[in-house]
C-alpha positions as CSV (number, residue, x, y, z in Angstrom):
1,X,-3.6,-14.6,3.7
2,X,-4.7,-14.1,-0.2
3,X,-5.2,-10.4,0.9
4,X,-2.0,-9.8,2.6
5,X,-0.1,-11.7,-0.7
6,X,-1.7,-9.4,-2.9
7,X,-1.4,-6.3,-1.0
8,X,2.2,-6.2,-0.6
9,X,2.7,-7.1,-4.3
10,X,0.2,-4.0,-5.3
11,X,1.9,-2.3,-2.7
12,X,6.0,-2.4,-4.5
13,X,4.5,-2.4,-7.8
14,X,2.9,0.8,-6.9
15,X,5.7,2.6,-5.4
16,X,8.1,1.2,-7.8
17,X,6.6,2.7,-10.8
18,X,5.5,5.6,-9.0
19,X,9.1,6.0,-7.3
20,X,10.1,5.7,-10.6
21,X,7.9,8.4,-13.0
22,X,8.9,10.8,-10.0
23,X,12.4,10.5,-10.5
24,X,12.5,10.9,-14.5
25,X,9.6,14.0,-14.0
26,X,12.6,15.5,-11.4
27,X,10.0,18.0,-9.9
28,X,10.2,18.4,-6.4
29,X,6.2,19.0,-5.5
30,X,5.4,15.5,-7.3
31,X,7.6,13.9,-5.2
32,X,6.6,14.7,-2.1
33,X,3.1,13.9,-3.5
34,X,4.6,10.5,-4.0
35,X,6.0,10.1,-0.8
36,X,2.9,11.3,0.7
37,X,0.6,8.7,-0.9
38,X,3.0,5.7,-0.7
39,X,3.3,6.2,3.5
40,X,-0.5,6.6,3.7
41,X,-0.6,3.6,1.3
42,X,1.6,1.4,4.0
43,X,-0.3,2.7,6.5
44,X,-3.4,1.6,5.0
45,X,-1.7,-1.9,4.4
46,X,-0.6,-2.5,7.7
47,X,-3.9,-1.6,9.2
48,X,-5.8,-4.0,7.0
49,X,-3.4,-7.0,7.2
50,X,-3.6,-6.2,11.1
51,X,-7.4,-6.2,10.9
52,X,-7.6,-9.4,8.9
53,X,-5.1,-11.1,11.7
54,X,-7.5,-10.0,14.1
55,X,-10.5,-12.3,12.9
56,X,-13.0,-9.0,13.1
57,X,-14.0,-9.3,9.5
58,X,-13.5,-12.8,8.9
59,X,-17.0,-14.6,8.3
60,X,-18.6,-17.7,10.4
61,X,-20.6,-20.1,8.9
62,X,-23.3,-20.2,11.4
């Protein structure tokens, strides 16, 4: 749950200031850049939080 908290927070905070710097640089090749990274960044996110729901990489105390 920690992981998913802190993920979505680094997530917005990311795209937010990213979002941002490629609107007041107006140049269309970093924004697609932008837009590039921030889908395969929700991508990632999804896929971990997914993976954590899962119980795959959780660890047992055997």
């Amino acid at each position: 749950m920690d992981n998913m908290i802190t993920g979505v927070l680094s997530a917005t905070l990311f795209i937010a200031f990213a979002a941002g710097l490629a609107e007041s640089i107006n140049a269309i090749p970093f924004m697609i850049i932008v837009a590039i990274v921030s889908v395969m960044l929700l991508v990632d996110l999804v896929q971990s939080i997914k993976q954590g729901f899962s119980g795959k990489d959780q660890q047992r105390d055997d």
